[in-house]
N, C-alpha and C positions, 0 to 999 in steps of 0.2 A: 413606740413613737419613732416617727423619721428622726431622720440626722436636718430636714429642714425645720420642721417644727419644733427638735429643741434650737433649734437655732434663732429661727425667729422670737420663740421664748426668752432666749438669752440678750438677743437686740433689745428686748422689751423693758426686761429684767423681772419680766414674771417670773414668779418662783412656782415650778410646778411639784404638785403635791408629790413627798418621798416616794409614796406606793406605787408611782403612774410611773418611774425611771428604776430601770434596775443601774446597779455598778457603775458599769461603760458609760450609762448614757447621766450618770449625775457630774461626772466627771468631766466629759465631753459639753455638758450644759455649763458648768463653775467656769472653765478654763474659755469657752467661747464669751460667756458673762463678762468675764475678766478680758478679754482681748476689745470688745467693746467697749467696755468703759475706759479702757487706756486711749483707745480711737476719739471717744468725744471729749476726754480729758486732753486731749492734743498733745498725747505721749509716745505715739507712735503714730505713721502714715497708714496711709490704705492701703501702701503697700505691703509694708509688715503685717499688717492687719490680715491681709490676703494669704500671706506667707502661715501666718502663724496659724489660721484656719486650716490653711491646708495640713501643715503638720496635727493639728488636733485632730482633723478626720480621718485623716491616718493611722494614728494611735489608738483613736477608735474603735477603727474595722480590727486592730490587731486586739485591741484588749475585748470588742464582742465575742472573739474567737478564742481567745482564751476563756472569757466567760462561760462560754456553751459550752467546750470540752470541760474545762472542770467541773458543772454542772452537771454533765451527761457522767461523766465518771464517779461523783460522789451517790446520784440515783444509781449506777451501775451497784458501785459497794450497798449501798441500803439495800436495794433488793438480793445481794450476794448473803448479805448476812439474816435478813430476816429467813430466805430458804434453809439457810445454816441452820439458825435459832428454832425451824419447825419442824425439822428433818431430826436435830437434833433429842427434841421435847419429843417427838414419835416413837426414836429407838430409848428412850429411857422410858418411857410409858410400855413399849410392847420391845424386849429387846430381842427383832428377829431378825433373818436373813434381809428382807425385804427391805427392811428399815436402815440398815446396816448400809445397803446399797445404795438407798436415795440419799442417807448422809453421807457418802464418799462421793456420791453426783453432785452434791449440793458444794462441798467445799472444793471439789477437783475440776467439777464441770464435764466429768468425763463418767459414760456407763462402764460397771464393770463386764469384762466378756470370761464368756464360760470356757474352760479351756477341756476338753471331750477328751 
């Protein structure tokens, strides 16, 4: 979802469904929610109003960006360990050279080299 469409949501004060916003953007919907309704509560101006948007879309972009790096990093480990976990389940099924190797690729990430 845009940064305008929750926004306009938030003007609104439609509540959009939890599934259709990850993290960033429930956050980013609550806290613009909340700046508007302080606006027609005549708690703050347009200008603040303006102000405090802009910090919210700021924080935003910075907490999207945390979101996909940690993301990206937690799938990173999931796929580290399940290689771990098959590689590991192979050399205890067949305990051979072969298997020995792909479990030392699997947690090091590195092939072993054969030294002649």
């Amino acid at each position: 979802m845009t940064t305008e469409e929750i926004s306009k949501l938030a003007q609104t004060g439609s509540l959009p469904q939890e599934s259709q916003l990850n993290c960033p953007e429930r956050c980013l919907y609550f806290t613009l929610r909340n700046l508007y309704a302080e606006y027609k509560a005549r708690k703050i101006t347009a200008e603040q109003g303006e102000k405090g948007k802009k910090t919210a879309l700021l924080q935003y972009q910075r907490d999207s960006a945390d979101y996909t790096r940690y993301r990206n990093l937690i799938q990173h480990h999931a796929r580290l360990w399940q290689h771990i976990e098959l590689a590991a389940s192979a050399y205890t099924k067949d305990p051979s050279i072969e298997h020995a190797d792909a479990f030392l690729e699997a947690v090091y990430e590195v092939k072993r080299t054969i030294r002649g």
